[in-house]
C-alpha positions as CSV (number, residue, x, y, z in Angstrom):
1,X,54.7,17.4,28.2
2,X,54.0,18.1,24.7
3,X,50.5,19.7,23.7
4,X,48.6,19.0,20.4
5,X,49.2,21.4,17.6
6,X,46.9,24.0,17.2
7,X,44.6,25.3,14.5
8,X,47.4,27.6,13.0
9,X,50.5,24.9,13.3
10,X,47.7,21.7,11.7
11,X,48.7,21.3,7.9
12,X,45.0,21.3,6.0
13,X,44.9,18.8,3.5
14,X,41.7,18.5,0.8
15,X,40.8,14.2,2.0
16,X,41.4,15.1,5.6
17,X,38.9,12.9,7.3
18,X,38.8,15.1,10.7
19,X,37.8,18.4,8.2
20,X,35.5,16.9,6.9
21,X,33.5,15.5,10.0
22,X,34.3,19.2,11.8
23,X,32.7,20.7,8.4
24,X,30.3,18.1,8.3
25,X,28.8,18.7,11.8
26,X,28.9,22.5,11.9
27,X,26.7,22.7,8.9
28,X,24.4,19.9,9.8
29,X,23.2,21.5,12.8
30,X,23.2,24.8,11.1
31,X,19.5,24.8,10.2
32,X,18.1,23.8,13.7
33,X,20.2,26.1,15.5
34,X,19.5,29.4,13.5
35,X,15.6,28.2,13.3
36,X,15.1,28.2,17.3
37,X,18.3,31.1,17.3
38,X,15.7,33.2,15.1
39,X,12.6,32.2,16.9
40,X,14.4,32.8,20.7
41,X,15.3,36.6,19.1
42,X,12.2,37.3,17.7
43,X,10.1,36.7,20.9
44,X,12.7,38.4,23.0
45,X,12.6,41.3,20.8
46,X,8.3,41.2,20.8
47,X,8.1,41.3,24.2
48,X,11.0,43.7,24.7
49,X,9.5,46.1,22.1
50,X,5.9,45.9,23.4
51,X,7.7,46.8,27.5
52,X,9.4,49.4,26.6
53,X,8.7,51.3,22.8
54,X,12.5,52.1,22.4
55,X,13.5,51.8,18.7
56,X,17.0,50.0,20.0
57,X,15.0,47.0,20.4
58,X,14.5,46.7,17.2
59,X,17.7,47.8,15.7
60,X,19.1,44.9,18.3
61,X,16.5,42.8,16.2
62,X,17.6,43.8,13.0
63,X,21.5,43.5,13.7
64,X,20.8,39.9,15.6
65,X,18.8,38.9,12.9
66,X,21.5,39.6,10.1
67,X,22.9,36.1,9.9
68,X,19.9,35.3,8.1
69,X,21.5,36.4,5.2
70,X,24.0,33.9,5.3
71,X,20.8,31.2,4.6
72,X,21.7,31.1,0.8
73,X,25.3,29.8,1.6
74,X,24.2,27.3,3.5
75,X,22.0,25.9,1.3
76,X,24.3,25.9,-1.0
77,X,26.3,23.7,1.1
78,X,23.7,21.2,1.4
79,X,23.5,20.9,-2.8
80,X,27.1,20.4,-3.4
81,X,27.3,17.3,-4.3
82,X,31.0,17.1,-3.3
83,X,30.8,19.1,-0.3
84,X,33.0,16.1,1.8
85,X,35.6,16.4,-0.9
86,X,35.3,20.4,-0.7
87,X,36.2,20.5,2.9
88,X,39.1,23.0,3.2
89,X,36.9,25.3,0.5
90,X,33.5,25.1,3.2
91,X,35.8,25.4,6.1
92,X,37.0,29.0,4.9
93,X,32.9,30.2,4.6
């Protein structure tokens, strides 16, 4: 039995309909997902502050929190107006 090639073996070309519906999607439910992501942390790291006053908790806050950074690349995503045709260059962010 033969297995489908993986990620590695798959040739990448720029029109490939598949990227750009894997691209697609993983950016499209980027905004919701870091929204509640950040507001899940934050009252996780509230409550766990205000139990136990260790200064961890909010370097696990900080650290956690870090992806925000990412924000202006993804909005940069969401302006390109060729971002289907640019799937192989948002696939390597």
């Amino acid at each position: 039995m033969t297995s489908a090639p993986s990620v590695e073996q798959r040739t990448v070309e720029p029109d490939d309909p598949i990227l750009r519906e894997q691209v697609a999607a993983a950016f499209g439910s980027v905004r919701t997902a870091a929204l509640t992501e950040r507001a899940v942390a934050l009252g996780f790291g509230a409550i766990m502050y205000w139990q136990l006053r260790d200064p961890l908790v909010l370097a696990w806050l900080a650290l956690h929190l870090s992806p925000s950074l990412l924000r202006p690349l993804w909005a940069a995503y969401f302006r390109d107006p060729k971002a289907g045709a640019r799937s192989v260059l948002w696939a390597r962010r």
